[in-house]
C-alpha positions as YAML, in Angstrom:
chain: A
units: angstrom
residues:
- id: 1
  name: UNK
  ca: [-1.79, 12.42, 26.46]
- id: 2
  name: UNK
  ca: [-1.71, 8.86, 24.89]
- id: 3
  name: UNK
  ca: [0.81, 8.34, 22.76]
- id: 4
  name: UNK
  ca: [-0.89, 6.86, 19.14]
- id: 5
  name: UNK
  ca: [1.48, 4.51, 16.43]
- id: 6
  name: UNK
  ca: [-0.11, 4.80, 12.38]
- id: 7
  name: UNK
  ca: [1.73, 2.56, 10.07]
- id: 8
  name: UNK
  ca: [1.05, 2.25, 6.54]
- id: 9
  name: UNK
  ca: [1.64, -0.82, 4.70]
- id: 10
  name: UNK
  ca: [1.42, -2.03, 0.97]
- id: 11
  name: UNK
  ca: [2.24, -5.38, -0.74]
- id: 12
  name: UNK
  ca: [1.05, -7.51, -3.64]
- id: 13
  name: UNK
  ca: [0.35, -11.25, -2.81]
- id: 14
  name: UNK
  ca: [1.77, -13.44, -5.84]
- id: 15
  name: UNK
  ca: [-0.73, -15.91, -4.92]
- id: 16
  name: UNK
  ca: [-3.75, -13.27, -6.19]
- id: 17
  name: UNK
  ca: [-2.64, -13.28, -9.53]
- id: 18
  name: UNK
  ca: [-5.11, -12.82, -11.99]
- id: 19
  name: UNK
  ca: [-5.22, -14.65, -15.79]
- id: 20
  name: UNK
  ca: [-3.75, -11.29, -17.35]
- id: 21
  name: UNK
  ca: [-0.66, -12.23, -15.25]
- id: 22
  name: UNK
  ca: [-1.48, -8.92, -12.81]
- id: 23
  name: UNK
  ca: [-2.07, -8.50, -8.96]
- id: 24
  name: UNK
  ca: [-3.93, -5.94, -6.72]
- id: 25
  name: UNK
  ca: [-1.88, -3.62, -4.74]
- id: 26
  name: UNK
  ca: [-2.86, -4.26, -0.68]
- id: 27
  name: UNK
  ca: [-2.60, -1.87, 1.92]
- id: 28
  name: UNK
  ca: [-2.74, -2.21, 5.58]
- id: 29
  name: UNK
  ca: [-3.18, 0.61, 7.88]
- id: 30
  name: UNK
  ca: [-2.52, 0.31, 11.82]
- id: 31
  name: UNK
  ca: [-3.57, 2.51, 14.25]
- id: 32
  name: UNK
  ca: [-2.84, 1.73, 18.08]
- id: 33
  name: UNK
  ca: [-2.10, -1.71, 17.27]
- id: 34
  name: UNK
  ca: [-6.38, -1.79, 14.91]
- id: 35
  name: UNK
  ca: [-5.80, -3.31, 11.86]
- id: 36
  name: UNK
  ca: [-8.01, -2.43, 8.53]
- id: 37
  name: UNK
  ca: [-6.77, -4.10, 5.28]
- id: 38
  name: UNK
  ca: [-8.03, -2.90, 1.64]
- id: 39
  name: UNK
  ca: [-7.31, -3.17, -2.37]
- id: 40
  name: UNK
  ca: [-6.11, 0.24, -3.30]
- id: 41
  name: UNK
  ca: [-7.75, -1.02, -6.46]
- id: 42
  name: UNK
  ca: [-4.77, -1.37, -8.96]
- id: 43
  name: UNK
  ca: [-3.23, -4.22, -10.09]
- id: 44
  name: UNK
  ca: [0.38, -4.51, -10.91]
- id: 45
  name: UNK
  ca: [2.58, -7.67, -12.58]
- id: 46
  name: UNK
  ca: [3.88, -8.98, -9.35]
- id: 47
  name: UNK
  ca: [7.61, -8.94, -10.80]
- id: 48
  name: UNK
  ca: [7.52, -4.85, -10.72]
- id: 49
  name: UNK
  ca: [7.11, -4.86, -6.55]
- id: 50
  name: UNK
  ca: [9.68, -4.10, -4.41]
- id: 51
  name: UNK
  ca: [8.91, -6.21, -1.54]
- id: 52
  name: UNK
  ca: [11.41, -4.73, 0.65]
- id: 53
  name: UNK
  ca: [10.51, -0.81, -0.04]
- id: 54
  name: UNK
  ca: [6.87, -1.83, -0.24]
- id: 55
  name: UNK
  ca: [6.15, 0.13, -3.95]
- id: 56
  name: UNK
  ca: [6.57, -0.44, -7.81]
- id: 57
  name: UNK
  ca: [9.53, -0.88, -9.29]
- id: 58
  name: UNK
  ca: [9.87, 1.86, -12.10]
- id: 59
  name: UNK
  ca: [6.69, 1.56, -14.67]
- id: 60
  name: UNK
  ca: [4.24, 3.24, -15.24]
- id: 61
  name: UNK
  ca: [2.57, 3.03, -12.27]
- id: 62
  name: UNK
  ca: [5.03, 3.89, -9.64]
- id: 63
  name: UNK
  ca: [4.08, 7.50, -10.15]
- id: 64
  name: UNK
  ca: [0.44, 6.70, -9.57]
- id: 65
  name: UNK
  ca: [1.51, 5.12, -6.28]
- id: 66
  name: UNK
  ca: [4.11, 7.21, -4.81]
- id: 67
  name: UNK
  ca: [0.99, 10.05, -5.14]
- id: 68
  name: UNK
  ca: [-1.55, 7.50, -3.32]
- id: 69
  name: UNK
  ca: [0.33, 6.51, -0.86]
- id: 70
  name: UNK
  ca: [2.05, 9.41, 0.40]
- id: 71
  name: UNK
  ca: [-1.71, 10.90, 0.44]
- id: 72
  name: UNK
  ca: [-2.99, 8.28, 2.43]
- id: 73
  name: UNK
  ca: [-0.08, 8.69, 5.04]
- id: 74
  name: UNK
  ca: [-0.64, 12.11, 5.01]
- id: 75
  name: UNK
  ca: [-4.28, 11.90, 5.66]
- id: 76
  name: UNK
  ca: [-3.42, 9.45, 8.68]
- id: 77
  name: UNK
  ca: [-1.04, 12.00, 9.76]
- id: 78
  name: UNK
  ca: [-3.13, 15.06, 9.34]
- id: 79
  name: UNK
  ca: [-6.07, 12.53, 11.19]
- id: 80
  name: UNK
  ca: [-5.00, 10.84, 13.89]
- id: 81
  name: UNK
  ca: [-1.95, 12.53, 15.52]
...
């Protein structure tokens, strides 16, 4: 049996910043090195990412996205393993 790789990625680009000062929330999913990028279709004030842990600093949307995200990993998961 092949061996298969998911990763789940999210990040905000700074340079996407709307005039109300907020950004969209990316994600990028990999599968067996097949990339597919989308707008989770939020936007959050770039200075409330975490970069480095790839979610929202506390506010009132990190609960939102801890629920999304761990959903779409676990859909991946469930999926393609």
């Amino acid at each position: 049996m092949e061996r298969q790789t998911i990763a789940a990625n999210f990040w905000v680009a700074p340079s996407k910043v709307r005039k109300n000062g907020l950004a969209p929330i990316n994600a990028t999913i990999t599968r067996n090195g097949q990339r597919a990028s989308f707008s989770t279709g939020r936007m959050i004030q770039p200075d409330n990412w975490d970069c480095k842990r790839q979610r929202a600093k506390a506010s009132d949307i990190t609960r939102w996205f801890d629920t999304k995200a761990w959903r779409i990993l676990l859909l991946l998961e469930i999926n393609f393993s």
